[in-house]
PyMOL CGO cylinders between C-alpha atoms (Angstrom):
from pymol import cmd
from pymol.cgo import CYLINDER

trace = [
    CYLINDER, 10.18, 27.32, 18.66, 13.19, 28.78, 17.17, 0.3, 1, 1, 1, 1, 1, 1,
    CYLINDER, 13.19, 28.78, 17.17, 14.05, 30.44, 13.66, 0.3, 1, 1, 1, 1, 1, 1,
    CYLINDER, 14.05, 30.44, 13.66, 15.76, 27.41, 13.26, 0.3, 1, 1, 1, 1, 1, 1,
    CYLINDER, 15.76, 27.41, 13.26, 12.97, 25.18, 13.77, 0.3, 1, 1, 1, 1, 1, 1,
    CYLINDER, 12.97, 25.18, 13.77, 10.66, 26.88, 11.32, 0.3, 1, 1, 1, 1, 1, 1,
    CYLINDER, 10.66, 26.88, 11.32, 13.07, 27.19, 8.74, 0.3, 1, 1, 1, 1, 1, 1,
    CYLINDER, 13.07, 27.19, 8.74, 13.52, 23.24, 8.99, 0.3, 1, 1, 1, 1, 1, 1,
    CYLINDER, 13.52, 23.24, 8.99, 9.64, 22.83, 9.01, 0.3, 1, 1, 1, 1, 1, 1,
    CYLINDER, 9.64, 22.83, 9.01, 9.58, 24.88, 5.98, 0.3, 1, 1, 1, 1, 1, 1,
    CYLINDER, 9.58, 24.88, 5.98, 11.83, 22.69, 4.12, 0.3, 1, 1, 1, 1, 1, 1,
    CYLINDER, 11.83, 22.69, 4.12, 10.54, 19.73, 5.41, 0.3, 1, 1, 1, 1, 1, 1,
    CYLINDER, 10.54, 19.73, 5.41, 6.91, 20.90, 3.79, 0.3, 1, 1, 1, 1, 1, 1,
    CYLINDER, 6.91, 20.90, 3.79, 8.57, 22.40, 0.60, 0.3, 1, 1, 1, 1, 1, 1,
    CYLINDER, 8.57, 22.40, 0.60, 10.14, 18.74, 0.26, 0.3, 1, 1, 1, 1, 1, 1,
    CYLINDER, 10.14, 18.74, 0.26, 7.37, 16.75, 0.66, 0.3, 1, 1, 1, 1, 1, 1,
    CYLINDER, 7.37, 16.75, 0.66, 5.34, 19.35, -1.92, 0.3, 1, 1, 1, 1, 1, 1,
    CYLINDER, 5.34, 19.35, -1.92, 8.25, 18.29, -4.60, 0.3, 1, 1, 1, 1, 1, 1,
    CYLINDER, 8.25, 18.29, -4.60, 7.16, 14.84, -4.10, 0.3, 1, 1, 1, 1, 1, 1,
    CYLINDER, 7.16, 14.84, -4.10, 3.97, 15.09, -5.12, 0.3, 1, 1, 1, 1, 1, 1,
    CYLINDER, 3.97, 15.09, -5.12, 5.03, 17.53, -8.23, 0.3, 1, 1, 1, 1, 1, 1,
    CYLINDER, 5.03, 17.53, -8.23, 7.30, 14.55, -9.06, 0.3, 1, 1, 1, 1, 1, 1,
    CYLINDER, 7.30, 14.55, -9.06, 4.64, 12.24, -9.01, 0.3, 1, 1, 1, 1, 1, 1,
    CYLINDER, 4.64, 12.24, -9.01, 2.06, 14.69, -10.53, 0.3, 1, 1, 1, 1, 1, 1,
    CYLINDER, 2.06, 14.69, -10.53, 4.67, 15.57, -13.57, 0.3, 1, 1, 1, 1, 1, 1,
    CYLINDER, 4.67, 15.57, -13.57, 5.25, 11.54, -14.14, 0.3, 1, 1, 1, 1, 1, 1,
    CYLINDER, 5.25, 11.54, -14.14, 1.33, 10.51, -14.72, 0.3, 1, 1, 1, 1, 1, 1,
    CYLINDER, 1.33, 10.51, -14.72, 0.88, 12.00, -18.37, 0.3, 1, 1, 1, 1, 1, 1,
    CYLINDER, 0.88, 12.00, -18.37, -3.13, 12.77, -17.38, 0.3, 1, 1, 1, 1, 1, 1,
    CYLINDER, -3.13, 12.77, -17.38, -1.56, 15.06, -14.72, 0.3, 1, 1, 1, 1, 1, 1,
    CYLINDER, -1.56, 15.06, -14.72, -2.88, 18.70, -15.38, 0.3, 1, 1, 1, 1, 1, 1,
    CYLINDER, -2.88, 18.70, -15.38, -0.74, 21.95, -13.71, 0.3, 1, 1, 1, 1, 1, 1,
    CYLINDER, -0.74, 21.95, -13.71, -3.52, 24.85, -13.47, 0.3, 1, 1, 1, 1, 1, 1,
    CYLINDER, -3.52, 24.85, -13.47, -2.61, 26.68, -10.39, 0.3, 1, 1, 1, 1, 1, 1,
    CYLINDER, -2.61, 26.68, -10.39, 0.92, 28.35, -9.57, 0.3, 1, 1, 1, 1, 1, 1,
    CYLINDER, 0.92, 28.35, -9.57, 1.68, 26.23, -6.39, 0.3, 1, 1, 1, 1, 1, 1,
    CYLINDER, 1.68, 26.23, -6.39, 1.81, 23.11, -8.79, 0.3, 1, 1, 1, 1, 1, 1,
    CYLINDER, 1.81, 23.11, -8.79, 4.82, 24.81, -10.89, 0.3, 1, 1, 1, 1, 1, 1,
    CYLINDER, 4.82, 24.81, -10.89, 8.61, 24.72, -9.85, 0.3, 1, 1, 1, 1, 1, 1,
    CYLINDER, 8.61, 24.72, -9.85, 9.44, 28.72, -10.08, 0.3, 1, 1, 1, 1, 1, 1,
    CYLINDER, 9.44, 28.72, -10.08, 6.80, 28.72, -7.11, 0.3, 1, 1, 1, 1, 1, 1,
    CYLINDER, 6.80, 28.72, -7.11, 8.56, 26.34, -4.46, 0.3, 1, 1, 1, 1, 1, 1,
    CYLINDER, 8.56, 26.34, -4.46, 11.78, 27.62, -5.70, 0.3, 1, 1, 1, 1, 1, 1,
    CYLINDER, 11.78, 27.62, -5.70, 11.07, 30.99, -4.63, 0.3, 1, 1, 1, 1, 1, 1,
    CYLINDER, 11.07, 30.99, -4.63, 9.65, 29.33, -1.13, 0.3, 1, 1, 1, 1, 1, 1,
    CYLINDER, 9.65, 29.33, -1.13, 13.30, 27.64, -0.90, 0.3, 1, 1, 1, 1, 1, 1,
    CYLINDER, 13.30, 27.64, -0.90, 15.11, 30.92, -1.79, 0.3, 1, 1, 1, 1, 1, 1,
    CYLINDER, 15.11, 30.92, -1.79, 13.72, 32.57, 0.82, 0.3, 1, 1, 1, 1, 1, 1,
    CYLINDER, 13.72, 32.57, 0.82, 14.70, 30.10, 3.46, 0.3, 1, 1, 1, 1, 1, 1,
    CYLINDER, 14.70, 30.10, 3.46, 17.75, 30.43, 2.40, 0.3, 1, 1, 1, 1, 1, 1,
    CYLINDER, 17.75, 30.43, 2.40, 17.72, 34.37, 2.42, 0.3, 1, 1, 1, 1, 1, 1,
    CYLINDER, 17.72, 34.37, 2.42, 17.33, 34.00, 5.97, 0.3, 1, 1, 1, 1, 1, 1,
    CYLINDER, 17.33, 34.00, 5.97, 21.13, 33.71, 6.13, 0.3, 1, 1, 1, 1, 1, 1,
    CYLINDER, 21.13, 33.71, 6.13, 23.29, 31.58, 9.14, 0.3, 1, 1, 1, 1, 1, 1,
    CYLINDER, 23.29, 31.58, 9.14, 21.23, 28.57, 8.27, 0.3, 1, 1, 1, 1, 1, 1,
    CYLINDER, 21.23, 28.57, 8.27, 23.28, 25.36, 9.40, 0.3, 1, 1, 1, 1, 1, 1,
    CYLINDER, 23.28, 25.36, 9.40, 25.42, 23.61, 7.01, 0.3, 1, 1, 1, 1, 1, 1,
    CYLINDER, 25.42, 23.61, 7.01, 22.70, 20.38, 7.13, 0.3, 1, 1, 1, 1, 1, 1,
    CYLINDER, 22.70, 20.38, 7.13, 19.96, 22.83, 6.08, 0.3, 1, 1, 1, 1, 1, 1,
    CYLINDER, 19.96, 22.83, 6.08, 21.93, 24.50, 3.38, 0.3, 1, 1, 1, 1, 1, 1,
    CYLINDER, 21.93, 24.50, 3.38, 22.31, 21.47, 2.06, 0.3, 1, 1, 1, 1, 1, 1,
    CYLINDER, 22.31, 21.47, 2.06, 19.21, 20.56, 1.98, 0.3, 1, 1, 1, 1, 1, 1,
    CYLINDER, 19.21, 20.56, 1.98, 17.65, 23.62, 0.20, 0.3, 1, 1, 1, 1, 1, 1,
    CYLINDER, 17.65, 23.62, 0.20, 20.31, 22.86, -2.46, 0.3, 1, 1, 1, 1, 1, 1,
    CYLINDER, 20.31, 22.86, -2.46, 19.07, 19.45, -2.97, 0.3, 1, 1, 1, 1, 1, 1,
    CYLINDER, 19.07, 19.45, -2.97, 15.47, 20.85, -3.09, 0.3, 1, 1, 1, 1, 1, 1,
    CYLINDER, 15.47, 20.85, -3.09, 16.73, 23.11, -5.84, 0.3, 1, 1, 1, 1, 1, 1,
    CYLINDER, 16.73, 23.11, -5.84, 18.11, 20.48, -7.99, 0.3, 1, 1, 1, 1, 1, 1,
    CYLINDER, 18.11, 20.48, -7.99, 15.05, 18.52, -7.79, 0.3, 1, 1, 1, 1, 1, 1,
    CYLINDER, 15.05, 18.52, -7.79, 12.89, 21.61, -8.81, 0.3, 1, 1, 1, 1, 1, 1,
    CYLINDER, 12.89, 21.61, -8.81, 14.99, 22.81, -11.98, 0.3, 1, 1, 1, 1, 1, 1,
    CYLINDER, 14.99, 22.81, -11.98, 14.53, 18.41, -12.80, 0.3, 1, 1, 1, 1, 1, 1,
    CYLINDER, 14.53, 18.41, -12.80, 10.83, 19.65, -12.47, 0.3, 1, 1, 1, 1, 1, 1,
    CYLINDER, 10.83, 19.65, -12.47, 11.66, 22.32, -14.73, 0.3, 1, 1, 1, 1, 1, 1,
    CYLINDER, 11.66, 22.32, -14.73, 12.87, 20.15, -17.65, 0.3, 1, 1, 1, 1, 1, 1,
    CYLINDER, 12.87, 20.15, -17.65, 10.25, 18.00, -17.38, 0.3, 1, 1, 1, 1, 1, 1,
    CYLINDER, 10.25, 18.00, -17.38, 7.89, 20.65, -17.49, 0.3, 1, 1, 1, 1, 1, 1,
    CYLINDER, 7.89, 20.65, -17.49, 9.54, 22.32, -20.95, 0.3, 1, 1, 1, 1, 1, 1,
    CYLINDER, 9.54, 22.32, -20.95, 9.07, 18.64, -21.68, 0.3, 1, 1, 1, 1, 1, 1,
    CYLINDER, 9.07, 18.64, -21.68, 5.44, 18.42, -21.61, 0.3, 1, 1, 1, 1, 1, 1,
    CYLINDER, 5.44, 18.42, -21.61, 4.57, 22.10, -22.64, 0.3, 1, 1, 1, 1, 1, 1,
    CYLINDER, 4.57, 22.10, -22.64, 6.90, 21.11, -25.92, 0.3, 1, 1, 1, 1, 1, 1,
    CYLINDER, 6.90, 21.11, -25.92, 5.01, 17.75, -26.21, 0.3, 1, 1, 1, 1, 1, 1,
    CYLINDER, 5.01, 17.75, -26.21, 1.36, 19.19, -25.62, 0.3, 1, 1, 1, 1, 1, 1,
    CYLINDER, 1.36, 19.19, -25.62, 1.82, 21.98, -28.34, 0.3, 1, 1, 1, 1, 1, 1,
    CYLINDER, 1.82, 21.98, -28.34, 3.36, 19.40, -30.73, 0.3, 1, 1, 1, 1, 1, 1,
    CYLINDER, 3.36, 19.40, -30.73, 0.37, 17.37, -30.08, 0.3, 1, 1, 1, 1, 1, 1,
    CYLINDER, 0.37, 17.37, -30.08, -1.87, 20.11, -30.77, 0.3, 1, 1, 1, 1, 1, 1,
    CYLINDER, -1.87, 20.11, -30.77, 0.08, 20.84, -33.71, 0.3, 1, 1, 1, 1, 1, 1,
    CYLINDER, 0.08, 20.84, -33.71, -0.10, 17.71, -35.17, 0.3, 1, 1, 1, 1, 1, 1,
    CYLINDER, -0.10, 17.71, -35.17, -3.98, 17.13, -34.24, 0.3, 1, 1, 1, 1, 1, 1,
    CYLINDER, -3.98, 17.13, -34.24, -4.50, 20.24, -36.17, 0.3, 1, 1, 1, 1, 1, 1,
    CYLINDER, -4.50, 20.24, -36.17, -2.77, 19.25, -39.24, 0.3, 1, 1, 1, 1, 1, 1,
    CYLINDER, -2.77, 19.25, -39.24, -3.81, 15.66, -39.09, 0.3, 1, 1, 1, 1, 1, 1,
]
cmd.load_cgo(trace, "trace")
């Protein structure tokens, strides 16, 4: 198998581990405890892809899609660390 190859597995897994944040982030029971289940995590996996250097144009592209999806992540994680304290907040005054 070449470098190519694995890089294209490695993206392949990475995208299929952003799919399940996505759904994860969307349920509002969803609970992130462990560093694999936040965004700077599989960002850094993706960055280091592409710090292999003379990926193809196809793969590039697709790490940069893979990027947008995880800073998405990132808002809606902001989102939900925001709403939890508020919650707390408000349960504590209430």
């Amino acid at each position: 198998m070449c470098k190519t190859d694995n890089m294209q597995i490695e993206l392949e897994h990475i995208a299929t581990m952003i799919s399940q944040l996505e759904a994860l982030y969307s349920s509002s029971a969803a609970k992130v405890t462990t560093a694999v289940m936040r965004p700077p995590y599989w960002r850094n996996r993706v960055n280091a892809v592409l710090g292999t250097g003379n990926l193809p144009p196809s793969m590039s592209a697709q790490a940069s899609a893979l990027l947008l999806r995880l800073e998405k992540l990132d808002r809606l994680s902001r989102e939900r660390e925001r709403a939890l304290r508020a919650g707390r907040r408000d349960h504590r005054m209430g």
